[in-house]
MARZA-240933 format. One line per field, with one value per residue (C-alpha): residue in three letters; residue number from 1; chain; x, z, y. Coordinates in nm, 3 decimals. Example, Ala and Ser with C-alpha at 12.3 -4.5 7.8 and 13.67 -1.06 7.14 Angstrom:
<recs>
rest [ALA	SER]
nr [1	2]
kette [A	A]
xx [1.230	1.367]
zz [0.780	0.714]
yy [-0.450	-0.106]
</recs>
This chain:
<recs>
rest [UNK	UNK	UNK	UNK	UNK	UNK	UNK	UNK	UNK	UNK	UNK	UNK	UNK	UNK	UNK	UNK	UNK	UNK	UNK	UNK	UNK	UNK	UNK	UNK	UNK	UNK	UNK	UNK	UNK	UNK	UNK	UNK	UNK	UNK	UNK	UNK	UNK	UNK	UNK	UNK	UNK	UNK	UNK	UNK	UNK	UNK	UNK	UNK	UNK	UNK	UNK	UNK	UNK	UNK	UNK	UNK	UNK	UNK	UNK	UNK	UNK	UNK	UNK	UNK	UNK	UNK	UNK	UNK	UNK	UNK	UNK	UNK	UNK	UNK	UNK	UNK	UNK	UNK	UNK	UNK	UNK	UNK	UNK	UNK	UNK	UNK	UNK	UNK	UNK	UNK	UNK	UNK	UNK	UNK	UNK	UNK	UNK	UNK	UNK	UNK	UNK	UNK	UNK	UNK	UNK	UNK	UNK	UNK	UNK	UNK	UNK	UNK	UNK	UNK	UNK	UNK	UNK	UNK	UNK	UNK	UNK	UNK	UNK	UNK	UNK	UNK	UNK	UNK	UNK	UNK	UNK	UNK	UNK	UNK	UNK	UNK	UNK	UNK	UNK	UNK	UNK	UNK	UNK	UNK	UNK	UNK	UNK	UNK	UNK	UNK	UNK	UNK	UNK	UNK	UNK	UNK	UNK	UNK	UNK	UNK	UNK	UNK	UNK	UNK	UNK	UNK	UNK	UNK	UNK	UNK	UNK	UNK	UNK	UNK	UNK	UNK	UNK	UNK	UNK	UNK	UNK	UNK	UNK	UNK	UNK	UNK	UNK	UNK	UNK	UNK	UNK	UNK	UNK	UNK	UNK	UNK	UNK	UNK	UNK	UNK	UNK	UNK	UNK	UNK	UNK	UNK	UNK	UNK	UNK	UNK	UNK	UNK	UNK	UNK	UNK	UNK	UNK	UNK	UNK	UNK	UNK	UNK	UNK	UNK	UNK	UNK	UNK	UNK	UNK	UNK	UNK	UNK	UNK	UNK	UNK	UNK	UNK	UNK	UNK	UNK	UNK	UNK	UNK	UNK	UNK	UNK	UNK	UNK	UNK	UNK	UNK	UNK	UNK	UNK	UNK	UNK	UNK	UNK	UNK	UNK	UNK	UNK	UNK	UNK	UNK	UNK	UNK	UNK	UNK	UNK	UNK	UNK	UNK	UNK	UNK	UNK	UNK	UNK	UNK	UNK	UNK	UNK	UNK	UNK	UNK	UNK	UNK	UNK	UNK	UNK	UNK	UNK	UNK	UNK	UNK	UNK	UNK	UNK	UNK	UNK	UNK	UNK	UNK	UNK	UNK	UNK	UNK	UNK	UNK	UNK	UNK	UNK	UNK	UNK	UNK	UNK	UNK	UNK	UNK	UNK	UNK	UNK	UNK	UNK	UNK	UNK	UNK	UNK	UNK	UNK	UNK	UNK	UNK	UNK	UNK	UNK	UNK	UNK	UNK	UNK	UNK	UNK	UNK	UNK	UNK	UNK	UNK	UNK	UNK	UNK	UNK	UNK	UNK	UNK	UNK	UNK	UNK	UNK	UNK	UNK	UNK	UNK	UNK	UNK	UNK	UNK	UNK	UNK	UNK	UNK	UNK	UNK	UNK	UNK	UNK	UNK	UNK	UNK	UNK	UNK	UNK	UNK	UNK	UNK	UNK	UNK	UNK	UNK	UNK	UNK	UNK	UNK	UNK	UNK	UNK	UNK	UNK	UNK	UNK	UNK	UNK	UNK	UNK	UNK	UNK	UNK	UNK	UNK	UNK	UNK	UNK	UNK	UNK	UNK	UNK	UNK	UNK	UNK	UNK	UNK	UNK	UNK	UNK	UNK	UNK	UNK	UNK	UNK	UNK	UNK	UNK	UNK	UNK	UNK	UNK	UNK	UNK	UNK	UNK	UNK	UNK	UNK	UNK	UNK	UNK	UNK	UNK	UNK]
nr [1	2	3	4	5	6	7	8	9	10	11	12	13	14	15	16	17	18	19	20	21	22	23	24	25	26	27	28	29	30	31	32	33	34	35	36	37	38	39	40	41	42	43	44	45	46	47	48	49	50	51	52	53	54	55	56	57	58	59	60	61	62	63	64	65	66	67	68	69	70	71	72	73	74	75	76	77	78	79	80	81	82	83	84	85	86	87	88	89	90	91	92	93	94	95	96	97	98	99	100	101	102	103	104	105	106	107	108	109	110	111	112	113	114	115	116	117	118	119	120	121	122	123	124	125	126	127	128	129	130	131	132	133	134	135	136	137	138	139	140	141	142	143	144	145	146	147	148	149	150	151	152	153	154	155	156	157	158	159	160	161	162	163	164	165	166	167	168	169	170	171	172	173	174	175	176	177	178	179	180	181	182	183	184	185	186	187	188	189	190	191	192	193	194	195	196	197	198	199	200	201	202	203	204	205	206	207	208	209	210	211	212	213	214	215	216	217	218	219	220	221	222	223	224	225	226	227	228	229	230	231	232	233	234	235	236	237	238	239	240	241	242	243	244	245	246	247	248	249	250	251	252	253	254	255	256	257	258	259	260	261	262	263	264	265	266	267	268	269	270	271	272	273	274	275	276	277	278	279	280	281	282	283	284	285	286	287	288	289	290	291	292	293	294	295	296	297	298	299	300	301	302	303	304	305	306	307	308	309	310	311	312	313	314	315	316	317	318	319	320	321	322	323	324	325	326	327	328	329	330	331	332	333	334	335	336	337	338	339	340	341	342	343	344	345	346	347	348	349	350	351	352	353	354	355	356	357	358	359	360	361	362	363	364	365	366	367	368	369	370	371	372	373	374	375	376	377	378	379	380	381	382	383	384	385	386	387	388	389	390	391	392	393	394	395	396	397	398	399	400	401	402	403	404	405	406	407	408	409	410	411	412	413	414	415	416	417	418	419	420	421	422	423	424	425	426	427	428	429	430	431	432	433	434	435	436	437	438	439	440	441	442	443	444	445	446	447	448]
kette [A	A	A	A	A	A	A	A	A	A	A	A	A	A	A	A	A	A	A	A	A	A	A	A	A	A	A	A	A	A	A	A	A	A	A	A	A	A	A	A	A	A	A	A	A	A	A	A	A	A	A	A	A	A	A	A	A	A	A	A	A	A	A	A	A	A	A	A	A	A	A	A	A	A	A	A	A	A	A	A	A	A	A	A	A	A	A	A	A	A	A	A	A	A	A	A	A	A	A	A	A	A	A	A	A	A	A	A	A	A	A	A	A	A	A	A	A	A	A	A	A	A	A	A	A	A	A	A	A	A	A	A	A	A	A	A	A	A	A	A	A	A	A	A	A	A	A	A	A	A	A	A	A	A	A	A	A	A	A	A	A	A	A	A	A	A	A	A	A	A	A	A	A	A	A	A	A	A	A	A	A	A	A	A	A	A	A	A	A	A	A	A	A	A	A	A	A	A	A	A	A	A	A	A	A	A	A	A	A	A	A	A	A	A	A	A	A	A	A	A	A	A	A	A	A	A	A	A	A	A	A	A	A	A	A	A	A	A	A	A	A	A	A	A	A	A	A	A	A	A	A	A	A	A	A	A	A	A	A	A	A	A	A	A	A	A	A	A	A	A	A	A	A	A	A	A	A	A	A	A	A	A	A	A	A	A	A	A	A	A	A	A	A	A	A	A	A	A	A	A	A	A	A	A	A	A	A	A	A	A	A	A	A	A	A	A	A	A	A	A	A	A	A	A	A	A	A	A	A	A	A	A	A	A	A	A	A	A	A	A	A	A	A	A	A	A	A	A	A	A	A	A	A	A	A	A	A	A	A	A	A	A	A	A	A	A	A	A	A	A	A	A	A	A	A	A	A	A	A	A	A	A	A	A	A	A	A	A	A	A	A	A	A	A	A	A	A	A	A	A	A	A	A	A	A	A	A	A	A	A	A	A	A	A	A	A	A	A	A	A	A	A	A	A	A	A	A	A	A	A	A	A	A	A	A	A	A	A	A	A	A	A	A	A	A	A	A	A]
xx [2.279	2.525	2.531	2.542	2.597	2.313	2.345	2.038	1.881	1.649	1.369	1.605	1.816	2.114	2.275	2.356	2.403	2.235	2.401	2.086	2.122	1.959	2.020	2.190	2.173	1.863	1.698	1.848	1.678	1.373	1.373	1.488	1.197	0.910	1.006	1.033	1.347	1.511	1.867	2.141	2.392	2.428	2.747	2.832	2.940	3.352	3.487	3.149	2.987	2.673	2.587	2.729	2.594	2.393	2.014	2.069	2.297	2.035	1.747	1.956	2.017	1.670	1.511	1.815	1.643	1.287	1.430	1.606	1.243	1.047	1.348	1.330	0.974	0.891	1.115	0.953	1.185	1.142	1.549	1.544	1.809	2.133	2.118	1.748	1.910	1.588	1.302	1.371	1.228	0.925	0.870	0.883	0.571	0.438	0.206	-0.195	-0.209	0.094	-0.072	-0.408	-0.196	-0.011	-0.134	-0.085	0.133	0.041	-0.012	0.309	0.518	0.355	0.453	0.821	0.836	0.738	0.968	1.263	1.181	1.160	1.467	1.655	1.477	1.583	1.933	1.954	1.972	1.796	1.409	1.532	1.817	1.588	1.333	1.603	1.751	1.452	1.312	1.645	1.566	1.186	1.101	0.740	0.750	0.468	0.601	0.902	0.753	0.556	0.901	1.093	0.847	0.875	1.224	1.220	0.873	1.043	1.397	1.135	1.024	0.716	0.587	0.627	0.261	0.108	0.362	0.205	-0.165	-0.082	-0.062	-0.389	-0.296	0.004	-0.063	-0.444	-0.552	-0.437	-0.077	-0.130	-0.339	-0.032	0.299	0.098	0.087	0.444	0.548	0.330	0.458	0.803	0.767	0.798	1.010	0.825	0.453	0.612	0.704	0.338	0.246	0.449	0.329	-0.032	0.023	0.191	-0.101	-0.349	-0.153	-0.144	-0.538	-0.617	-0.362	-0.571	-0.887	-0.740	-0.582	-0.901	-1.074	-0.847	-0.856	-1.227	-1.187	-0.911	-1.063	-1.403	-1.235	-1.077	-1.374	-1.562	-1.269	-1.310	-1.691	-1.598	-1.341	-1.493	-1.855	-1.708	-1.432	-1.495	-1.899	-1.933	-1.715	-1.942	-2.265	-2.141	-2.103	-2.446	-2.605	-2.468	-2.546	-2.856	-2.888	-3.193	-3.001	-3.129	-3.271	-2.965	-2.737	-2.953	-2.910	-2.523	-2.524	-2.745	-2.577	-2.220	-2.397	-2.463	-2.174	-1.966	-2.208	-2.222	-2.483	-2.208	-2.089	-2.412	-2.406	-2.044	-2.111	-2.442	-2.198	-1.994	-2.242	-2.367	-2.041	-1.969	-2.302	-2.269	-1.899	-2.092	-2.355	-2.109	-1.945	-2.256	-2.313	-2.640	-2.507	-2.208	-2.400	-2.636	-2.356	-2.187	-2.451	-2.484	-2.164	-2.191	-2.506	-2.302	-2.225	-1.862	-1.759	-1.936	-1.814	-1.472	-1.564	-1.675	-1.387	-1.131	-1.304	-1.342	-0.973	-0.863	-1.118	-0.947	-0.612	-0.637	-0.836	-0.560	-0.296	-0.407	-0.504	-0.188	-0.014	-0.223	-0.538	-0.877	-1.155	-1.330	-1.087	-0.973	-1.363	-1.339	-1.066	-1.181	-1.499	-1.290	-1.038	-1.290	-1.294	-1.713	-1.985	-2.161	-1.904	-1.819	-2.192	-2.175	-1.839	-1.979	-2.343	-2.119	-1.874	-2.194	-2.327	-2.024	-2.012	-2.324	-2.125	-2.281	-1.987	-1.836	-1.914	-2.279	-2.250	-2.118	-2.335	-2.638	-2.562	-2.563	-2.275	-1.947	-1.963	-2.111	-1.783	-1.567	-1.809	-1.813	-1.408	-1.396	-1.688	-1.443	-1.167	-1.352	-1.478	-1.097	-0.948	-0.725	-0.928	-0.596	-0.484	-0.847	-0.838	-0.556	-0.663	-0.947	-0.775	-0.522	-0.794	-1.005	-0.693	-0.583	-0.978	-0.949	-0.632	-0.786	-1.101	-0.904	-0.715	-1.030	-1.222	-0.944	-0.928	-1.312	-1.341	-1.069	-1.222	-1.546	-1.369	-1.203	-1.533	-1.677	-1.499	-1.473	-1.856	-1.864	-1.639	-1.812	-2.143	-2.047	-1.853	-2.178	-2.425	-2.194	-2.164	-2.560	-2.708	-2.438	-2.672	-2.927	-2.721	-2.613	-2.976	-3.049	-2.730	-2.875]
zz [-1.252	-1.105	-1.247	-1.030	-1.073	-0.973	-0.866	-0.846	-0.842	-1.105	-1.067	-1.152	-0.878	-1.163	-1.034	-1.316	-1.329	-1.489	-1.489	-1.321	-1.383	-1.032	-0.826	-0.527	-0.426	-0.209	-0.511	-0.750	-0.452	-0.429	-0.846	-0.778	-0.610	-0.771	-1.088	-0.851	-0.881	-0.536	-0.603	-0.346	-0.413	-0.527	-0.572	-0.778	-1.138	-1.074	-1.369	-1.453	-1.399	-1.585	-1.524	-1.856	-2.096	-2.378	-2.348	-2.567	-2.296	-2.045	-2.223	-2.279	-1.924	-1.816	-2.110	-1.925	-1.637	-1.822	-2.025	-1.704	-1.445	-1.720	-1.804	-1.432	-1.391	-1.750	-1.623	-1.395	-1.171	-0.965	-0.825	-0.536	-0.543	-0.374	-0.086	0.012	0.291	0.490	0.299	0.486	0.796	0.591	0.468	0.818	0.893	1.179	1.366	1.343	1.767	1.777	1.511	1.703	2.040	1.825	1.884	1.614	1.695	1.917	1.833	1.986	1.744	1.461	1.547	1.632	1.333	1.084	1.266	1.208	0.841	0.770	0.968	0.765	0.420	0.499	0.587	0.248	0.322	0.045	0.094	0.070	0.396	0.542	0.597	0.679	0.947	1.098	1.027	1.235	1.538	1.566	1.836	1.780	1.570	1.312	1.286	1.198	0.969	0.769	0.731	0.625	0.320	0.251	0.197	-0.018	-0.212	-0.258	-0.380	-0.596	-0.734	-0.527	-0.397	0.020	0.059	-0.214	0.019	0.322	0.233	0.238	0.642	0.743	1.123	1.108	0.918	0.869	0.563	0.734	0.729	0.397	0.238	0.406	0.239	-0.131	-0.072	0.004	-0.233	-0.536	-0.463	-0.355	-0.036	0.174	0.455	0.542	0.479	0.762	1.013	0.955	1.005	1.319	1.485	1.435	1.574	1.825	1.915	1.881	2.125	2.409	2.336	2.431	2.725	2.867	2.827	3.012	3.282	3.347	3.338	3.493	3.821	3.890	3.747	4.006	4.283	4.214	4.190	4.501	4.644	4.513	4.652	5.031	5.015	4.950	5.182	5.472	5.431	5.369	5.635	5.905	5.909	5.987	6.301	6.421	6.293	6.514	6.798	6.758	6.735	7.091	7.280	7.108	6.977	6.770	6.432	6.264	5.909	5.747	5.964	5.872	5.506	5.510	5.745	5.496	5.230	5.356	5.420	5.048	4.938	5.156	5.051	4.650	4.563	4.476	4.217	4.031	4.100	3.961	3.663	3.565	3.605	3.373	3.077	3.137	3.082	2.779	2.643	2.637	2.497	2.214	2.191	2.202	1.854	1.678	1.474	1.672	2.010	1.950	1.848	2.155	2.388	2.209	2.236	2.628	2.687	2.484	2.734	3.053	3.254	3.224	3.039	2.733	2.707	2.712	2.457	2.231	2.279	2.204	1.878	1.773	1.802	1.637	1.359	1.295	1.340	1.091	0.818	0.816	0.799	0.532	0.359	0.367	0.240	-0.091	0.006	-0.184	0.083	-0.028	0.056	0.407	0.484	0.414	0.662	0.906	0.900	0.971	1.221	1.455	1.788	1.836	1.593	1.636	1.485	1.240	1.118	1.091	0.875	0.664	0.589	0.564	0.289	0.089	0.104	-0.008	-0.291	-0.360	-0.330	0.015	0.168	0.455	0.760	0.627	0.572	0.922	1.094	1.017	1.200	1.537	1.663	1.662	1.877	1.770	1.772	1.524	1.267	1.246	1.286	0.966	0.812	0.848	0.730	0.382	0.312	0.344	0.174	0.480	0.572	0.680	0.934	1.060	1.141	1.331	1.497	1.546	1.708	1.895	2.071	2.193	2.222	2.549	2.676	2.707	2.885	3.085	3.153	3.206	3.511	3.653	3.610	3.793	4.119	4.129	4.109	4.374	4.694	4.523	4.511	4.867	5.032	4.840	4.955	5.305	5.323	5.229	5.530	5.762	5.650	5.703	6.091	6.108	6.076	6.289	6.552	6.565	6.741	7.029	7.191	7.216	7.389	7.612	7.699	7.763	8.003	8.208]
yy [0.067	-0.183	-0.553	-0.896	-1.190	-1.428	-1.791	-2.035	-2.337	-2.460	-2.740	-2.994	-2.942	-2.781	-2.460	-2.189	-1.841	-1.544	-1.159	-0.927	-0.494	-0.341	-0.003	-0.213	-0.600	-0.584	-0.427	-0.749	-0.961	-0.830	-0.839	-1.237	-1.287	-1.069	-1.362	-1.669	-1.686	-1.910	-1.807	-1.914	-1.614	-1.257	-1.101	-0.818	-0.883	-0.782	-0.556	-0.472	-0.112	-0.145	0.220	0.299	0.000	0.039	0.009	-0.289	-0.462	-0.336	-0.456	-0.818	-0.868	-0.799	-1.094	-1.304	-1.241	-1.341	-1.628	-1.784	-1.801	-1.916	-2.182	-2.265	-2.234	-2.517	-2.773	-3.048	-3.271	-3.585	-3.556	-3.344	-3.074	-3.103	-2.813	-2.970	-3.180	-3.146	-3.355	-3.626	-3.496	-3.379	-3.714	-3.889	-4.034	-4.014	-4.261	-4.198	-4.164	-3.894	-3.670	-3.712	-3.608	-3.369	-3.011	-2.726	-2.400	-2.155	-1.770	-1.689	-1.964	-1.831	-1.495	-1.553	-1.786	-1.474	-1.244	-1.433	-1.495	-1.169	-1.016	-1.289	-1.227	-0.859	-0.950	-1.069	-1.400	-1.629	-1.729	-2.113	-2.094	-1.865	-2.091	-2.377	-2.189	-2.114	-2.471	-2.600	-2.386	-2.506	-2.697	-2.812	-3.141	-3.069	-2.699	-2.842	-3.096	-2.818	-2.612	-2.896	-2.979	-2.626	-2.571	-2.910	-2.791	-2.424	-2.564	-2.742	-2.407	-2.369	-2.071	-2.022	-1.931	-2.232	-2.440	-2.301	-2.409	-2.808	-2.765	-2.614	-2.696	-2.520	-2.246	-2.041	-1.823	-1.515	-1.599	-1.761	-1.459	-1.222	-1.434	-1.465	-1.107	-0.997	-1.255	-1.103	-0.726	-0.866	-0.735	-1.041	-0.937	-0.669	-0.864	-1.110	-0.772	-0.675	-1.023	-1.074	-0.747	-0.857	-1.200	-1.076	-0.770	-1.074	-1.300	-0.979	-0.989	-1.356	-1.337	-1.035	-1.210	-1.505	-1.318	-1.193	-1.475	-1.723	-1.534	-1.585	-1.959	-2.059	-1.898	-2.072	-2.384	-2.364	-2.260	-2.609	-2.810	-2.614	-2.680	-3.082	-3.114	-2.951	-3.127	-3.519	-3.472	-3.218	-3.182	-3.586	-3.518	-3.277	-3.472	-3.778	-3.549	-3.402	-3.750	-3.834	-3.543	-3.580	-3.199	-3.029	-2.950	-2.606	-2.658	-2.536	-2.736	-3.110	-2.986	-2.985	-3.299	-3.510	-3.340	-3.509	-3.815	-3.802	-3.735	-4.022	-4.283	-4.440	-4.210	-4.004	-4.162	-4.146	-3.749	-3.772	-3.928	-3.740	-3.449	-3.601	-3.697	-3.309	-3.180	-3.414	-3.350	-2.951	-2.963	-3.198	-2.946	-2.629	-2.770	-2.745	-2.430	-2.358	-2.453	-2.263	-1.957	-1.949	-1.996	-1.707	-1.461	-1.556	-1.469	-1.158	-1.055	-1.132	-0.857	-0.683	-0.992	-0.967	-0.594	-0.729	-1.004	-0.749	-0.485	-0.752	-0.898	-0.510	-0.452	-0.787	-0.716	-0.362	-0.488	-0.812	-0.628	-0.342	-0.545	-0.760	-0.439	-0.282	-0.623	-0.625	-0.865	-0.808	-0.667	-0.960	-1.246	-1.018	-1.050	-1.441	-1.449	-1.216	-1.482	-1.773	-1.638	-1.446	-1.593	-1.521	-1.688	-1.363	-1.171	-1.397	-1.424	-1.068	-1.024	-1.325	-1.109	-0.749	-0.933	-1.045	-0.626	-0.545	-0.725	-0.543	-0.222	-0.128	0.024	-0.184	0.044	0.072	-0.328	-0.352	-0.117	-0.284	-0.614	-0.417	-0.604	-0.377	-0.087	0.207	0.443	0.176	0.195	0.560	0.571	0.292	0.556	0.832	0.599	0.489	0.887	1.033	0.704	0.661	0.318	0.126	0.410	0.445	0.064	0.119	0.381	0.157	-0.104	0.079	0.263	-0.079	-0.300	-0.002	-0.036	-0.411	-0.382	-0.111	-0.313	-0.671	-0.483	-0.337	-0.669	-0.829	-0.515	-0.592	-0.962	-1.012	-0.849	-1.041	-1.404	-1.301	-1.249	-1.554	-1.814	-1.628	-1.656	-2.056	-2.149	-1.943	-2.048	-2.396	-2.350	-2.146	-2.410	-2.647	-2.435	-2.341	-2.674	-2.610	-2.350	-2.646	-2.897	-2.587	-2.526	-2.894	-2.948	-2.642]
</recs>
């Protein structure tokens, strides 16, 4: 055993010192923390080789140790502490339209936010400039905000994860269930690695989904704005020509021509604006639980689509409820998250009935199996997982396995929908030169 000397801050903003026995410093750190301890230094003790002290001297350092977190955890303080220079950015406030506009971090901040924390918990840097140094570098206002009141609330004595929960926007349960966590087994830095990984697998996920979906979008769009352009501005130059030469218009070619006449006259503005209230009256509708649920299980039905849905909620499922696993968290409170954080009602109607079975002691994969909404081959992997006792490397089995088939299945949606989209908007303009061209054979016949 080696002996250190240990400089921190109690509640009152006073710095003292208290003499710690450990293996090495990062052992004496993580020791600091398991007792909430926010110390600012550790240096070994010089002169001192506690290897060879008395288990009385042992035994007297370690109710130091005691005496000191329960001295800094009884005393109360309204001064804050010197080396919080930060509170005052924490305590801006900020006008009622700017945190309307403001919008909270994305996936990816979250991510690289926990990933520096922990490389500089594990450095050995203290929790308290940890956070500062990362709070200096953020760029996002409210993030920055949020870190700010943290490093004043933890030089306050505050724990980083009861800290955490007074900015819902900024940060969800997961991350908060995950730092409580690392902090209780004081195992932080590596409870933010895990953290960061899955924030970061999660991130890959949506970008996939949107990849493959934003192709189709754009191109459709595109497609709309064609169709406009060529029927008010090119269809009434042929539709004046027509009218002179006095041509028989096809069916098809009268539909487009009173079509554009519809369009270019203020008629169109009523068709605009019921467009409009429809769109504003389904995003009203989609926030409601029921509305939100239908819409939900549509796209869950849709061809290709909804398999990809599915495959990517399976794999952040798997991933999420390992992680927080392996960090500590109760099934119970990982199933309250999983309910919140999943990205489908569906599935989160279905973790929220599982979580209730279990409590019944149904195990989960029974619980989970009889909702009929996770594919058939994770629930027997998660099975296998609960019989050997290895549920937390099952689930990542789990996930590893359906976060490659949505990345397989995002390319091949994209190969097929792009000859599709190609062909699509191909097949609008030549409908359209089509139907102009058509009542030309007419005026042909009557000049002959």
């Amino acid at each position: 055993m080696k002996a250190f000397t240990v400089t921190y801050t109690t509640r009152s903003g006073q710095s003292k010192q208290l003499t710690l026995e450990a293996e090495s410093i990062n052992e004496a750190r993580r020791a600091l923390r398991r007792r909430r301890i926010f110390y600012t230094d550790v240096s070994p003790k010089e002169g001192v080789a506690a290897s060879g002290s008395s288990p009385a001297a042992a035994g007297a350092a370690k109710a130091l140790v005691a005496t000191s977190s329960r001295t800094a955890a009884s005393r109360s303080s309204r001064t804050p502490a010197p080396s919080a220079r930060v509170p005052v950015v924490a305590k801006q406030n900020s006008s009622f339209l700017s945190s309307l506009l403001e919008s909270p971090p994305s996936i990816k901040d979250k991510a690289v936010f926990a990933s520096k924390l922990a490389v500089l918990i594990n450095a050995g840097v203290p929790i308290l400039r940890s956070i500062d140094l990362v709070q200096s570098q953020q760029k996002s206002p409210l993030f920055k905000r949020a870190l700010a009141a943290m490093v004043f609330e933890v030089n306050q004595g505050e724990n980083v994860a009861t800290s955490m929960r007074r900015w819902p926007k900024v940060f969800d349960k997961l991350m908060i269930a995950m730092v409580e966590a690392g902090e209780a087994g004081g195992v932080l830095d590596e409870t933010l690695t895990r953290l960061a990984k899955l924030l970061e697998d999660n991130a890959k996920l949506q970008n996939q989904i949107k990849g493959a979906l934003s192709y189709p979008v754009a191109v459709l769009f595109l497609a709309i704005l064609v169709f406009l352009g060529m029927t008010i501005f090119i269809i009434p130059t042929f539709a004046g020509i027509f009218e002179q030469l006095g041509a028989d218009l096809p069916p098809f070619t009268q539909l487009l021509v009173d079509l554009s006449s519809t369009l270019r006259s203020p008629a169109s503005f009523v068709i605009a604006g019921v467009i409009i209230v429809a769109v504003i009256i389904f995003s009203q509708y989609y926030k409601t639980p029921t509305g939100r649920r239908q819409v939900d299980q549509l796209i869950l039905k849709l061809p290709l689509f909804g398999d990809l849905i599915q495959k990517t909620a399976t794999a952040q499922f798997s991933r999420t409820l390992a992680s927080l696993s392996r960090a500590g968290v109760p099934i119970m409170m990982a199933l309250d998250i999983l309910t919140e954080t999943a990205s489908n009602t569906i599935f989160s109607d279905a973790i929220s009935k599982s979580r209730v079975d279990v409590s019944e002691g149904i195990p989960l994969s029974t619980a989970l199996s009889s909702k009929n909404v996770f594919p058939e081959l994770s629930i027997n992997m998660l099975m296998v997982g609960e019989e050997t006792g290895n549920m937390d490397a099952m689930l990542s089995k789990v996930a590893d396995f359906y976060e490659d088939e949505v990345s397989s299945t995002a390319k091949m949606l994209t190969s097929l929908i792009e000859p599709f989209m190609i062909v699509f908007v191909g097949g609008i303009v030549a409908s359209i030169l089509v139907a102009m061209y058509l009542p030309m054979f007419s005026v042909f016949e009557k000049i002959r």
